[in-house]
N, C-alpha and C positions, 0 to 999 in steps of 0.2 A: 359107495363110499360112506365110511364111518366119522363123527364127525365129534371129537371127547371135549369136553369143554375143561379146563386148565385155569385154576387162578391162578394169579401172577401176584409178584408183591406190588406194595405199595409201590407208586406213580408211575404202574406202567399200563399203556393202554387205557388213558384216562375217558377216550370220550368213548367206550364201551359200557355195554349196560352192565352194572355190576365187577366191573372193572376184569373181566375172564378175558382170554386169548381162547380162541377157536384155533386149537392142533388137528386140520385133516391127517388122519390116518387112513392113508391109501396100502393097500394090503397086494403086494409083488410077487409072482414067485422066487425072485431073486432077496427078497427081504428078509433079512434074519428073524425068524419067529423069536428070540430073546426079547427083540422091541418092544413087541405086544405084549407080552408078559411084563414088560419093564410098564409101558404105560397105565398096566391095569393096575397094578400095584401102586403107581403114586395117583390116578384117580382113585381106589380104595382109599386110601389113607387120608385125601381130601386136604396133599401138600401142593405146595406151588412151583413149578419149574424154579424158580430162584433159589427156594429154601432146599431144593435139592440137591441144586448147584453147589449150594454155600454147604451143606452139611457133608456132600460128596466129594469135594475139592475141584470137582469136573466145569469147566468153564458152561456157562450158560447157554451159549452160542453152540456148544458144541453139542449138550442135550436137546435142543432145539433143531439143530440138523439131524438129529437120529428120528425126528417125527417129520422129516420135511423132505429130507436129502439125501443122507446116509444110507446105505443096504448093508453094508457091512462093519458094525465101531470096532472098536480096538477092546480086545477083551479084558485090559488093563481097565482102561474107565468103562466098563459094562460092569464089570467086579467094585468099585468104588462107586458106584450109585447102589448096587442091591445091596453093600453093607449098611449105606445111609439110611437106607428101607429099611435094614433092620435083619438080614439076610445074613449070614452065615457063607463063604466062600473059601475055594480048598485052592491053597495058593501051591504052586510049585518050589522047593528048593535047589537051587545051581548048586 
C-alpha cells in the first residue's frame, strides 16, 4: 500500500502535523487506472483536494471517494478535475 500525503485547505484536519490528510491509495484490479494518474497530477502540482474541488466544480466528497471508495467515477467529473489541472479534454457533441 501506497500512502500520498494531500494538503488540505485551511481548518481541516487541524490536529494533524502540518495540517495534511493521509489519502491510502490502495491499487485494485478493478480500479480505474485514470485515478492514479489523477492523484499524481494534483500531488505534482502541490494542490489541495479542496482547491481542486473548488477550481473543478466536482464536490469534495466526491474526489475524496475516488481515493477511498470509488472504482469506477463518472467520466463527466474525471473531465472537470484534469481541466482544473490544466488538461485539455475532447468533449463529445450530441
Amino acid at each position: 500500500m501506497t500512502v500520498h500525503r494531500l494538503p488540505l485547505g485551511r481548518g481541516h484536519k487541524p490536529n494533524r502535523p502540518n495540517n495534511l490528510y493521509l489519502a491510502e491509495k490502495i491499487t485494485q484490479r478493478e480500479r480505474d487506472p485514470e485515478l492514479d494518474e489523477i492523484l499524481k497530477a494534483i500531488v505534482d502540482r502541490g494542490l489541495s483536494l479542496p482547491t481542486v474541488a473548488e477550481r473543478s466544480h466536482v464536490a469534495l466528497t466526491t474526489i475524496n471517494r475516488w481515493f477511498n471508495k470509488t472504482t469506477r467515477p463518472q467520466n463527466f467529473t474525471l473531465n472537470q478535475v484534469w481541466e482544473a489541472l490544466g488538461y485539455e479534454t475532447i468533449r463529445r457533441q450530441k
